[in-house]
N, C-alpha and C positions, 0 to 999 in steps of 0.2 A: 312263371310260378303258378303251380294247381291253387286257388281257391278253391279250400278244407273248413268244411265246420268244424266246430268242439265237439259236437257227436259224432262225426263221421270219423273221427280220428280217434275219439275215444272206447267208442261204442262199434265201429264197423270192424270188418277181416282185413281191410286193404292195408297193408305196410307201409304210411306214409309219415316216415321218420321227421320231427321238427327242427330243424338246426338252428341254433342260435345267430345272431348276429354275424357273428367272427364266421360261420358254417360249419359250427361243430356241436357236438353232441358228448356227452357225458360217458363212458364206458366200464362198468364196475367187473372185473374180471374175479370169477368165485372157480374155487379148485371145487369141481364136479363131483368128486368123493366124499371130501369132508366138507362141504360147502363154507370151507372158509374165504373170507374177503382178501384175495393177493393186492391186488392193486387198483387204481382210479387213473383214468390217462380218460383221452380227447380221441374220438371218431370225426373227419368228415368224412365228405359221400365217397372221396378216394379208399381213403382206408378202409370202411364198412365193405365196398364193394369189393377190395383187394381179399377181405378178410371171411366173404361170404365163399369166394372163388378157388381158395386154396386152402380152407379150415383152420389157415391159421391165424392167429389176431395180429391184427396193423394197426397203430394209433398213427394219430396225428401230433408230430413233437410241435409241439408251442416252442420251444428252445429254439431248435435248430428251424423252424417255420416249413416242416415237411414230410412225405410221409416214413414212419418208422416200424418198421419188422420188429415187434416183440423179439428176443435173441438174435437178430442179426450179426450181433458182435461176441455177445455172451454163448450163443447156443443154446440158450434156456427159452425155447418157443413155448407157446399159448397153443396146445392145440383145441379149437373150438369142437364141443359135443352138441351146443344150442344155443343160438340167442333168444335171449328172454327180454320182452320191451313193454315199458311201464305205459301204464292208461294215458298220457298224453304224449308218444313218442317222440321228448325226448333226451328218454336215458334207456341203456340198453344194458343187460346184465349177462355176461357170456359166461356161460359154465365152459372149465376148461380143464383139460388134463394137462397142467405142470411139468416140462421138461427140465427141472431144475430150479433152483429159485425164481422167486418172480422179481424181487426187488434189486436194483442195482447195488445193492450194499450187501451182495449174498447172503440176505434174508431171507429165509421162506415166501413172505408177505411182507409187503410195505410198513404192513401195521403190526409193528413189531414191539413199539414201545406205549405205555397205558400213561395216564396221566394222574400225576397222586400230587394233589395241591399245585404247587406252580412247576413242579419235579416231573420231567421224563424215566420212567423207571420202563427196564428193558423187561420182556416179555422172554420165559423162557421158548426155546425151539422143541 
């Protein structure tokens, strides 16, 4: 493991991603046009690296405990135009062009419904 400062990580150019305990990282995938929020899912160093390699997004399923291809089953890939990584890396923000919904519940976005008192109220498309 590199021994990093808090400046060097925050403040330097070198890409030295934090992963948490478990070995993963935070991943907020934004549709590059309208910069809206599709989804939140888990990177580790497999999936980031899978995902820097082929442009397209890889999370890390916590479910299944392995790596998972954005549409591998759907057909609905994450093509990555940039990752973007917050001041102490780590949470990564990938602007992406949408092959189709992002959400498994053929939602546009995950975040589909808004919160009105204790009430889920759906969000039009």
């Amino acid at each position: 493991m590199i021994d990093v400062t808090a400046a060097e990580r925050e403040l330097g150019s070198a890409f030295l991603p934090r992963f948490d305990a478990q070995g993963l990282l935070i991943a907020i995938a934004v549709d590059s046009r309208s910069q809206e929020i599709l989804m939140v899912a888990y990177m580790d160093a497999e999936a980031l690296a899978k995902t820097r390699e082929t442009g397209l997004a890889h999370f890390h399923s916590r479910s299944r405990g392995r790596l998972w291809l954005k549409g591998e089953t759907s057909g609905h890939f994450l093509r990555v135009q940039e990752i973007r990584v917050d001041c102490d890396q780590d949470a990564l923000q990938l602007l992406v062009t949408p092959e189709g919904p992002a959400c498994h519940t053929g939602a546009r976005s995950c975040f589909y419904r808004r919160l009105d008192g204790d009430t889920l109220e759906r969000l039009e498309d």
